[in-house]
MARBAZA-23865 format. One line per 8 residues: their letters; for each residue x negated, y, z negated of N, C-alpha, C. Coordinates in Angstrom, 2 decimals, decimal comma, always signed. Layout:
N
a = X:Y:Z:X:Y:Z:X:Y:Z ~ ...;
end
This chain:
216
xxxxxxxx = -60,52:+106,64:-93,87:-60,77:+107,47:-95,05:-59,45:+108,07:-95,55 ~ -59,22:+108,05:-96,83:-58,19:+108,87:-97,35:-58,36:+109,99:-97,63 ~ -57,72:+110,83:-97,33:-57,25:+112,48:-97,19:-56,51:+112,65:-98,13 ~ -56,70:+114,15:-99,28:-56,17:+114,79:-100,43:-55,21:+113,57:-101,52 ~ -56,94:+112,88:-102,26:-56,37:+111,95:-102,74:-57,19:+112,53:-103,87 ~ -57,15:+111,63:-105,11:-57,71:+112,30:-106,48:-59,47:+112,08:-106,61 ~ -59,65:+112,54:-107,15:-61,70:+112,32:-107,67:-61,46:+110,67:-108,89 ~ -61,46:+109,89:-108,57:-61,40:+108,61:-109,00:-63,29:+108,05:-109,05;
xxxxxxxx = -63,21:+107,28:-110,08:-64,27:+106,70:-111,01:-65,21:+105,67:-110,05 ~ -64,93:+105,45:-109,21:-65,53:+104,94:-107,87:-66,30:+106,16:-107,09 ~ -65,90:+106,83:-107,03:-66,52:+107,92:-107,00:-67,88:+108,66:-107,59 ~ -67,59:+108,51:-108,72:-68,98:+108,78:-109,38:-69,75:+107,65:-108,90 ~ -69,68:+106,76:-109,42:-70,86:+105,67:-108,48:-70,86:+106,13:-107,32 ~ -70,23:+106,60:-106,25:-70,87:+106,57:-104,76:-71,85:+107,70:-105,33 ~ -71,53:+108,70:-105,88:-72,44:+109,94:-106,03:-73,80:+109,60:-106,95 ~ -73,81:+108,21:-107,75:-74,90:+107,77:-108,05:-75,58:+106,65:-106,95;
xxxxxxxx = -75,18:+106,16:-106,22:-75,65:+105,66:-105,27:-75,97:+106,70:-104,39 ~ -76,12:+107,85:-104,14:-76,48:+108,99:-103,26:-77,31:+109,56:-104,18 ~ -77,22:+109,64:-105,35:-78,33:+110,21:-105,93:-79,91:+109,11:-106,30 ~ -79,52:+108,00:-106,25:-80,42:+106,90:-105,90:-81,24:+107,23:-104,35 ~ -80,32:+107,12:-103,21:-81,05:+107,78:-102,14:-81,99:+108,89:-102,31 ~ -81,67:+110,19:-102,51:-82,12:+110,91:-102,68:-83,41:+111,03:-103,55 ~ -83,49:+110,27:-104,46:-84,89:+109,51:-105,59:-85,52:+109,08:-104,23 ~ -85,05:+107,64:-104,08:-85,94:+107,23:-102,74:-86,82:+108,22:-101,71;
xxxxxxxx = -85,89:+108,79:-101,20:-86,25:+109,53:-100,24:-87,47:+110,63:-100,57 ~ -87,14:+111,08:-101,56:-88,11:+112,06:-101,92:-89,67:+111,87:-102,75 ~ -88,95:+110,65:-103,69:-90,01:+109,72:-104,27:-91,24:+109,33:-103,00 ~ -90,97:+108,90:-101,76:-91,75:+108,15:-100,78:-92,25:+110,07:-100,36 ~ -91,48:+111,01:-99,60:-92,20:+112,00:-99,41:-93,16:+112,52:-100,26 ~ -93,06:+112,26:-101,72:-94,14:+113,25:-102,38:-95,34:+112,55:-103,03 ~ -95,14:+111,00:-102,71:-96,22:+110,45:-103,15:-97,51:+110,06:-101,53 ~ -96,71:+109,73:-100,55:-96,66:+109,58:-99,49:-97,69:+111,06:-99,04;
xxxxxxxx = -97,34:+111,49:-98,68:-97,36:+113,54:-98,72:-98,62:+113,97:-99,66 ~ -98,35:+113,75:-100,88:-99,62:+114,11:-101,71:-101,46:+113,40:-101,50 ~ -100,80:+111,95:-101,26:-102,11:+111,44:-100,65:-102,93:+112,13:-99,28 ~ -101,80:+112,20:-98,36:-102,18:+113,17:-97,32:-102,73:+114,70:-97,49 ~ -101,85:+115,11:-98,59:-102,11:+116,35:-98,85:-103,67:+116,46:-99,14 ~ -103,86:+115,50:-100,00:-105,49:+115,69:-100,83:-106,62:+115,19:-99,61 ~ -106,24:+114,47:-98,97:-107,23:+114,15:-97,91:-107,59:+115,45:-96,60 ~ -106,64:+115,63:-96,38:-107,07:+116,96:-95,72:-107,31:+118,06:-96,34;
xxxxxxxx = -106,60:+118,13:-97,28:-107,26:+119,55:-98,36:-109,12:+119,26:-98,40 ~ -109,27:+117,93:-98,74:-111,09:+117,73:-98,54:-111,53:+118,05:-97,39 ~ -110,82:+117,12:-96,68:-111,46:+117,51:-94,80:-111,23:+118,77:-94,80 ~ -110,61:+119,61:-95,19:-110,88:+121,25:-95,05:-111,97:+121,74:-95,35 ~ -112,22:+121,03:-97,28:-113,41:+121,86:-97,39:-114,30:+121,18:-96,74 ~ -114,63:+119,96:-96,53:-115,76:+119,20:-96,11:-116,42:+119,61:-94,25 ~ -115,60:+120,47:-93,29:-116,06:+120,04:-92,36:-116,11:+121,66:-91,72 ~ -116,41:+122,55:-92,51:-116,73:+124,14:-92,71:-115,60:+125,24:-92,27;
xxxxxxxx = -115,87:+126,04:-91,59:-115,20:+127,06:-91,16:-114,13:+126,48:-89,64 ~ -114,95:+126,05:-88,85:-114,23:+125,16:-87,76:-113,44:+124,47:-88,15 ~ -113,89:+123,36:-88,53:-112,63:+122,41:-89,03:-111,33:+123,11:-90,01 ~ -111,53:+124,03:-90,19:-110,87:+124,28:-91,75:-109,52:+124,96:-91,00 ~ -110,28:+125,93:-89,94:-109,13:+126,38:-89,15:-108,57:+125,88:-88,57 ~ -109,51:+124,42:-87,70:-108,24:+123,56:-86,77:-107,03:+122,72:-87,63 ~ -107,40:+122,32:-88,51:-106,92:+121,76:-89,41:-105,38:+122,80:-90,23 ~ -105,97:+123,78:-90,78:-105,38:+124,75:-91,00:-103,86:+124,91:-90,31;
xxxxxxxx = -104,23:+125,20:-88,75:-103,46:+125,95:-87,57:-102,28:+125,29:-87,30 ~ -102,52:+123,68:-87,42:-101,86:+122,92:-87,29:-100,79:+122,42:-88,65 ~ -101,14:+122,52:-89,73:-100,49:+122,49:-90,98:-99,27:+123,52:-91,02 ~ -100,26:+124,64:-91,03:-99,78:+126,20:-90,86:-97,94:+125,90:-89,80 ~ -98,11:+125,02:-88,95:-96,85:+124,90:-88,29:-95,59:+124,19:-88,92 ~ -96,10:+123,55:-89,72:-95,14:+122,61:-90,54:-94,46:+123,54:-91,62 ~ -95,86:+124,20:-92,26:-95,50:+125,16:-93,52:-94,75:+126,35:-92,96 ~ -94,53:+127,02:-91,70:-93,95:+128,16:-91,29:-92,56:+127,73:-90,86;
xxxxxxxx = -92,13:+126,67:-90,05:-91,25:+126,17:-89,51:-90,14:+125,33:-89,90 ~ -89,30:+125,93:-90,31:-87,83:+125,72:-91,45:-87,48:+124,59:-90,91 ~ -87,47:+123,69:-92,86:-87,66:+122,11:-92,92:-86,51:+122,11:-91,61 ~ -85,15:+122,76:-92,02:-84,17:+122,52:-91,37:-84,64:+121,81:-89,80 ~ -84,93:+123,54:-89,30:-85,36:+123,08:-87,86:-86,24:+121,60:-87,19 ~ -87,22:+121,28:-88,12:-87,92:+120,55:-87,52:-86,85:+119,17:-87,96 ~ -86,66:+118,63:-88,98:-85,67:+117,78:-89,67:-84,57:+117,23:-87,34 ~ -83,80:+118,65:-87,27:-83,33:+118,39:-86,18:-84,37:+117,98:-84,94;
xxxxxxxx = -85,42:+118,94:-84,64:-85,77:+118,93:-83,72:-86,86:+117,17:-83,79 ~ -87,30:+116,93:-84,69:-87,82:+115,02:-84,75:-86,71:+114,53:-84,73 ~ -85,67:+114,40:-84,96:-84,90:+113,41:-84,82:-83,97:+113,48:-83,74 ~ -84,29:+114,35:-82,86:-83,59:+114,31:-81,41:-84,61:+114,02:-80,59 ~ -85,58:+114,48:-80,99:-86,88:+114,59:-79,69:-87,54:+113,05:-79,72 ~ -87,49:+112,14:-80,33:-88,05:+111,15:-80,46:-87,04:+109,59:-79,65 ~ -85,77:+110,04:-79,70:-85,27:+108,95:-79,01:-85,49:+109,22:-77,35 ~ -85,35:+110,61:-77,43:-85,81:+111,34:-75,19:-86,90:+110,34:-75,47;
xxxxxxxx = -87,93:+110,10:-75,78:-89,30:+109,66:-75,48:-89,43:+108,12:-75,41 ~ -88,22:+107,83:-76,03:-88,14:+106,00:-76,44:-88,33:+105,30:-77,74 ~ -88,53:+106,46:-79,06:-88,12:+105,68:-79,99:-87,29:+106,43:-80,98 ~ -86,07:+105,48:-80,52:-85,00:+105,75:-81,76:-85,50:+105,94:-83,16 ~ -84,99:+106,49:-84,16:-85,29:+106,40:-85,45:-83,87:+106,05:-86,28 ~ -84,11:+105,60:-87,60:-82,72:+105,99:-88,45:-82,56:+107,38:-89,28 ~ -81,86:+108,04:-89,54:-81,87:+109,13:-90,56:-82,75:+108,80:-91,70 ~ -82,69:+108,02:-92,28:-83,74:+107,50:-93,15:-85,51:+107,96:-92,81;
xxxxxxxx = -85,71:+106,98:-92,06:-86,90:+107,00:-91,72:-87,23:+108,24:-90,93 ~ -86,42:+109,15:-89,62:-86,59:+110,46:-89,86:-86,66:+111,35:-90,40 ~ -86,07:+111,60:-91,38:-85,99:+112,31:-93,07:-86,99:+112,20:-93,74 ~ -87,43:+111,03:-93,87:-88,89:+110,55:-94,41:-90,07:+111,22:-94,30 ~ -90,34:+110,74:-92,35:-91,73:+111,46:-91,89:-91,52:+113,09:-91,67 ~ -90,34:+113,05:-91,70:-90,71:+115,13:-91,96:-91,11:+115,55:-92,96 ~ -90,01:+114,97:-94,17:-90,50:+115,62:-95,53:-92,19:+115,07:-95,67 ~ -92,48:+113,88:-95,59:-93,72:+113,47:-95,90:-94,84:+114,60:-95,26;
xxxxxxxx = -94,65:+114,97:-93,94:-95,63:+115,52:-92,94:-95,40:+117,62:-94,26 ~ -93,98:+117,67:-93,97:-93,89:+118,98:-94,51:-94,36:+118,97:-96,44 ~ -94,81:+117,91:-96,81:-95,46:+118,01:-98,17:-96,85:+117,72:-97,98 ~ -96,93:+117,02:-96,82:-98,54:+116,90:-96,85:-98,95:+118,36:-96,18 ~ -98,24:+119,82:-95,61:-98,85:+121,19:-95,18:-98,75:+121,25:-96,73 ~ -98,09:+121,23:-97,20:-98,00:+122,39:-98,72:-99,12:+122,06:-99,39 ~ -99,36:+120,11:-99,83:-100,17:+119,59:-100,67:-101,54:+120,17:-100,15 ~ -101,72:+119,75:-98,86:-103,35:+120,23:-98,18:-103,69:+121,72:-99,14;
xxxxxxxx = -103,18:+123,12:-99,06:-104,20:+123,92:-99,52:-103,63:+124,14:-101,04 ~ -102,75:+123,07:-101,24:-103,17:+123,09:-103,14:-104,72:+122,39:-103,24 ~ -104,71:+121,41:-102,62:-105,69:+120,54:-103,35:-107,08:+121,21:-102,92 ~ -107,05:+121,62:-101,64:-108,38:+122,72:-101,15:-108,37:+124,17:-102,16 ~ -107,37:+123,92:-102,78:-107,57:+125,46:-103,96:-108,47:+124,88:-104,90 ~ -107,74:+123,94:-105,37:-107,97:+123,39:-106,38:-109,68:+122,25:-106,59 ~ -110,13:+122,17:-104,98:-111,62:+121,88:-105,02:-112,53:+123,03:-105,16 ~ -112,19:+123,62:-104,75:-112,93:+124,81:-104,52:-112,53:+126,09:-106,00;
xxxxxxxx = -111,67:+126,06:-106,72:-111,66:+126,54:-108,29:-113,20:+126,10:-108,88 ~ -113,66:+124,57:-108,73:-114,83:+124,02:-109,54:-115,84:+124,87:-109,11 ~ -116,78:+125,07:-110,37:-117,52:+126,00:-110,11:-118,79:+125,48:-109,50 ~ -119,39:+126,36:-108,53:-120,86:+125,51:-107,82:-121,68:+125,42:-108,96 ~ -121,90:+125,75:-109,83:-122,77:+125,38:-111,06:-122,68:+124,23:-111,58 ~ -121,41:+124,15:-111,92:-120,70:+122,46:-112,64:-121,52:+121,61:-111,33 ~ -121,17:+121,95:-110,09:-121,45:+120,72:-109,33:-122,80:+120,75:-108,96 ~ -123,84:+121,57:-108,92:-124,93:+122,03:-108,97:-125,42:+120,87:-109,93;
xxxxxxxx = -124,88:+121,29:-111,03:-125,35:+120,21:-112,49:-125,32:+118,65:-112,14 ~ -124,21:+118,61:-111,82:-123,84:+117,17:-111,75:-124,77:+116,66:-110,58 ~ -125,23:+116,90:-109,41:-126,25:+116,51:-108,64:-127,38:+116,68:-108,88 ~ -127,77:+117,57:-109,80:-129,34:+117,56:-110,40:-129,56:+116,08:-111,49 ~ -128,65:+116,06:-111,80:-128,12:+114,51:-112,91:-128,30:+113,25:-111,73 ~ -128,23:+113,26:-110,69:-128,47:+112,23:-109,66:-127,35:+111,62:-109,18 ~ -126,38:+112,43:-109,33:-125,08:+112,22:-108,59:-124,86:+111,84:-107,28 ~ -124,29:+111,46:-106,90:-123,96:+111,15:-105,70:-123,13:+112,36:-104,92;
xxxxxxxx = -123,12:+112,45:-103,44:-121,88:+113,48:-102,98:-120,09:+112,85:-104,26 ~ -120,12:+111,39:-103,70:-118,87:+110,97:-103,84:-118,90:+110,85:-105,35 ~ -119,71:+110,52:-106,29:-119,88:+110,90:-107,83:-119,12:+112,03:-107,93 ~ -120,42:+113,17:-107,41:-119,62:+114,27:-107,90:-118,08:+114,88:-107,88 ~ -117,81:+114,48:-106,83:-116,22:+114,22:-106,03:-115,44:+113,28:-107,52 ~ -115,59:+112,30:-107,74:-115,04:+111,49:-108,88:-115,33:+111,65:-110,09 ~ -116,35:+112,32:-110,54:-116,08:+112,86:-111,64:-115,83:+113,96:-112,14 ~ -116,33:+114,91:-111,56:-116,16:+116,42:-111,97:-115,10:+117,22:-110,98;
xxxxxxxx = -115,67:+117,04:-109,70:-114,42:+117,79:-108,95:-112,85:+117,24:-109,02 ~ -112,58:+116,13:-108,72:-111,19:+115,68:-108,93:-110,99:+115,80:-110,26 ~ -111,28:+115,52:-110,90:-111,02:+115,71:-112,83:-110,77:+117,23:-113,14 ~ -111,51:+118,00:-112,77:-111,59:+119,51:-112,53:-110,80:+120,34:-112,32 ~ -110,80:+120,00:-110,92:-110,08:+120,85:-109,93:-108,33:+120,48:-109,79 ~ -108,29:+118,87:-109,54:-106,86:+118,62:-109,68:-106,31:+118,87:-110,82 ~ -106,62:+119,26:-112,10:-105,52:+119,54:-113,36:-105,15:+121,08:-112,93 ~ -106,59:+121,94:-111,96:-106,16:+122,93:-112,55:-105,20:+123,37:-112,01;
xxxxxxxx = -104,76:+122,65:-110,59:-103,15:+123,08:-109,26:-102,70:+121,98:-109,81 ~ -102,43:+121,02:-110,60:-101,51:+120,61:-111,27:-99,90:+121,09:-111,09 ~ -99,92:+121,86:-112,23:-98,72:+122,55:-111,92:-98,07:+123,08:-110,92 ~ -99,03:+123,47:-109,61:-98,36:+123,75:-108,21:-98,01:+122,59:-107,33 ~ -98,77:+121,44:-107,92:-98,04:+120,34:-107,21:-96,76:+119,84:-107,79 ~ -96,67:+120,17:-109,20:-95,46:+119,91:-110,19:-94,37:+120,64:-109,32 ~ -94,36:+122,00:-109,03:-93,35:+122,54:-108,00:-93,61:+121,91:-106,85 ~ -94,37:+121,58:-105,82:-94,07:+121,32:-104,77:-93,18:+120,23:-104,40;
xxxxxxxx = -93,23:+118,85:-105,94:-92,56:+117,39:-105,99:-90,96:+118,08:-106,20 ~ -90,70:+118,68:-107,15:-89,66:+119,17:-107,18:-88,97:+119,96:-106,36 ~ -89,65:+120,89:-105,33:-88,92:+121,75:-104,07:-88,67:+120,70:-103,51 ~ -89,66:+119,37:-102,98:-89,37:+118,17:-102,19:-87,99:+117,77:-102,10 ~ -87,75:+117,64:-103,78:-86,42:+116,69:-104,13:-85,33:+117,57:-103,72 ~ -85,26:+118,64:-103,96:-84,09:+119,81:-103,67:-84,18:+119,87:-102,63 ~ -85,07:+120,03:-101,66:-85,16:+120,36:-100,32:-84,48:+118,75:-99,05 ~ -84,64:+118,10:-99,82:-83,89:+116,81:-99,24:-82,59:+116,62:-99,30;
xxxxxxxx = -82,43:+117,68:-99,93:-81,08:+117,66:-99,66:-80,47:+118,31:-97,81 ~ -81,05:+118,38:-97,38:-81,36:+119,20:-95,72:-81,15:+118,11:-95,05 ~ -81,86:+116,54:-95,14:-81,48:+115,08:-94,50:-80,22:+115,02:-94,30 ~ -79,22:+115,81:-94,68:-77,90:+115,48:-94,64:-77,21:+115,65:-92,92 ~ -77,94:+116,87:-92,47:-77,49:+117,15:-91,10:-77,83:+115,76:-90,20 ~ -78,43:+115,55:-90,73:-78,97:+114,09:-89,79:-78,47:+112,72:-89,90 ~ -77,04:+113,19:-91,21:-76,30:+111,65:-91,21:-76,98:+111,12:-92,77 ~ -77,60:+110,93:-93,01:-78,02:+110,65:-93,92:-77,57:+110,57:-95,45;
xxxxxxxx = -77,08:+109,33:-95,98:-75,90:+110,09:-97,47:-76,57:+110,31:-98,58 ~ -76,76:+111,37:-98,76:-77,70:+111,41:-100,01:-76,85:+112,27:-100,56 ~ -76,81:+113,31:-101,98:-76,05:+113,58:-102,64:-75,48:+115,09:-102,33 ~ -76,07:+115,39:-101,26:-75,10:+116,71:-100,39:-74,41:+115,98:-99,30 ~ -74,65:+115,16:-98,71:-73,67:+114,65:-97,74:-72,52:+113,52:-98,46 ~ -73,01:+113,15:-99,48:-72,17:+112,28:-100,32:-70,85:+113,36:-100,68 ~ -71,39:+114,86:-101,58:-70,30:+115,73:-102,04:-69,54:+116,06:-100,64 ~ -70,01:+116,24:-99,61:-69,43:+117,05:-98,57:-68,21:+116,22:-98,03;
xxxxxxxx = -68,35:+114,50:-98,34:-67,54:+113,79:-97,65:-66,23:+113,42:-99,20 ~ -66,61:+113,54:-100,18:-65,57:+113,69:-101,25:-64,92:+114,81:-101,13 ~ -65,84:+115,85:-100,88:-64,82:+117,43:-100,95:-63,97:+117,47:-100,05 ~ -64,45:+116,67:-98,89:-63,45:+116,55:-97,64:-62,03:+115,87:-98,14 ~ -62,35:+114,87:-98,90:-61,17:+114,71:-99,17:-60,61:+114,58:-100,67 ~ -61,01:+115,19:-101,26:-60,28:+115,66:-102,85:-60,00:+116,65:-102,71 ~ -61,03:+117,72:-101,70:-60,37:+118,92:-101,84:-60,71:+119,87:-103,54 ~ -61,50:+119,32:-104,19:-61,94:+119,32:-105,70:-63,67:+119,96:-105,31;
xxxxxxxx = -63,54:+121,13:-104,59:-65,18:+121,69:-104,43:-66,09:+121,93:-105,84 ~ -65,31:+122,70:-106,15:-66,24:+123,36:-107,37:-66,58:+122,03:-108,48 ~ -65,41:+120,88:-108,71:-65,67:+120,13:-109,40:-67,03:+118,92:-108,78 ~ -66,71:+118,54:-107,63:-68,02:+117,96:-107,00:-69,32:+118,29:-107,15 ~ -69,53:+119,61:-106,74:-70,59:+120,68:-106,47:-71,10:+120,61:-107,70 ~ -70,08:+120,78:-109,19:-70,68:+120,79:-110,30:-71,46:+119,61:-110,87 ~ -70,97:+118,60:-110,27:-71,29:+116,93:-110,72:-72,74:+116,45:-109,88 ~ -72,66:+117,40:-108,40:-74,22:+117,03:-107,73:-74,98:+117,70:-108,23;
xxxxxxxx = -75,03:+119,24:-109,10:-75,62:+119,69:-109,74:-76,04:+119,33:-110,93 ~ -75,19:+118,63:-111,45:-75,69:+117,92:-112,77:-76,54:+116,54:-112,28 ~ -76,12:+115,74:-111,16:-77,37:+115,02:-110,83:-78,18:+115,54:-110,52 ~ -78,64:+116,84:-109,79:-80,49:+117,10:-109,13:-81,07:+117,52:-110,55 ~ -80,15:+118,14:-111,58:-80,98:+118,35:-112,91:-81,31:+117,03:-113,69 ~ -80,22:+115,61:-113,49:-81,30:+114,71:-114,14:-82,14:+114,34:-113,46 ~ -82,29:+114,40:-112,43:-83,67:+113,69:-111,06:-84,73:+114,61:-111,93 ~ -84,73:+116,33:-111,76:-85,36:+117,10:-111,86:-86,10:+117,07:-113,43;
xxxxxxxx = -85,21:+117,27:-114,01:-85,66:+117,44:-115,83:-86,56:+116,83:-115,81 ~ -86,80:+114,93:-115,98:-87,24:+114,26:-116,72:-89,23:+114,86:-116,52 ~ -89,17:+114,94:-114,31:-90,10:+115,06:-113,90:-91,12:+116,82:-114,53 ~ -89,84:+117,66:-114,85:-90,59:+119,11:-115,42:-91,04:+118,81:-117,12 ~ -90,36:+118,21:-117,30:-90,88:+117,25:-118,62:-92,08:+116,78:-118,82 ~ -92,03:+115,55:-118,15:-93,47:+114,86:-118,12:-94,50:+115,54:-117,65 ~ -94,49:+116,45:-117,02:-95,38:+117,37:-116,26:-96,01:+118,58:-117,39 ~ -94,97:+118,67:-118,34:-95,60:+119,89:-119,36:-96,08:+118,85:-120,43;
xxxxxxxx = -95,40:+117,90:-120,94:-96,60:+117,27:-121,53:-97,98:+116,19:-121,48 ~ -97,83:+116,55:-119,98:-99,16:+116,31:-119,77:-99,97:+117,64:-119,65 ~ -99,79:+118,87:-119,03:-100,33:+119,45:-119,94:-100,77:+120,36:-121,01 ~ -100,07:+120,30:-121,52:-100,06:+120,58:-123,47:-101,52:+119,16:-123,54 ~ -101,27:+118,13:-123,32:-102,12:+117,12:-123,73:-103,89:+117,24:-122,99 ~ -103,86:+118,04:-121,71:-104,81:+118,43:-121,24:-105,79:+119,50:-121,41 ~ -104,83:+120,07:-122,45:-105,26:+121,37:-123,26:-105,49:+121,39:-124,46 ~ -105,83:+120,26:-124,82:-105,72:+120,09:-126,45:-107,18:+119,88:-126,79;
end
């Protein structure tokens, strides 16, 4: 590696090839994550007070326990046992596991917003359990935590930036290894900042006009 050399145009590509990672990475946690999220958010409501807490207790550990920490503690604790991982794919199943605690009690908010009347209705109509589930409750209930999942995709993407301790080059470990040697902090720092705002924008974007369009 070269040491106190200039910020050269090769450069920006590595920092778009790290900001490509970072898409990846977070792209697979929050779609990955959200499916999970919504499935246990149901198994919450679906399996009463018992289930809701075991279920709960165990989430509850992911959501209390700083991404940081766990980020280290899976990706050391898993080769003691016999399976290696890459930074990649460790980075992955944390963020995925730590979006599927957050997603779970959006989407259990957001079943349980629908009103027992609406669904009352819809089974007097000869609905099915899973009808009612597909038409009224998911249609319902998911627009109305919408927007809290809109933040949770986006903390995702910022918050991946944390994969870095683990080797991983994404666009904080990408700046950290230019700053090392340009020596050009504030100018780096400014340039990874201007990438998490284009990752970020397009997605707070599409997210408000959908709904403006849901409200119309």
């Amino acid at each position: 590696m070269e040491y106190f050399s200039d910020l050269r145009l090769r450069d920006l590509w590595f920092l778009t090839e790290a900001a490509g990672r970072t898409l990846l990475i977070s792209t697979i946690a929050v779609l990955v994550g959200s499916l999970l999220g919504v499935f246990f958010g149901w198994l919450m409501h679906a399996t009463g007070r018992i289930g809701r807490w075991s279920i709960s207790a165990v989430l509850d550990i992911f959501r209390s326990v700083p991404l940081l920490i766990q980020l280290v503690l899976f990706y050391n604790l898993f080769p003691i046992v016999g399976f290696p991982m890459s930074p990649f794919v460790a980075g992955t199943l944390v963020l995925t596991v730590y979006t599927t605690s957050l997603v779970s009690n959006v989407a259990l908010s957001g079943i349980e917003s629908v009103p027992r009347d609406l669904r009352r209705a819809a089974r007097s109509l000869g609905m099915t359990y899973w009808q009612d589930f597909r038409y009224v409750v998911w249609p319902v209930g998911l627009r109305t935590v919408f927007p809290a999942w809109v933040g949770i995709a986006l903390s995702v993407l910022k918050d991946s930036a944390l994969v870095s301790v683990l080797g991983y080059v994404e666009l904080l470990r990408a700046s950290q290894m230019l700053i090392t040697r340009t020596q050009e902090a504030i100018l780096i720092l400014g340039l990874v900042g201007l990438f998490y705002f284009l990752l970020s924008f397009p997605v707070a974007r599409l997210a408000s006009m959908y709904e403006k369009r849901w409200n119309q």
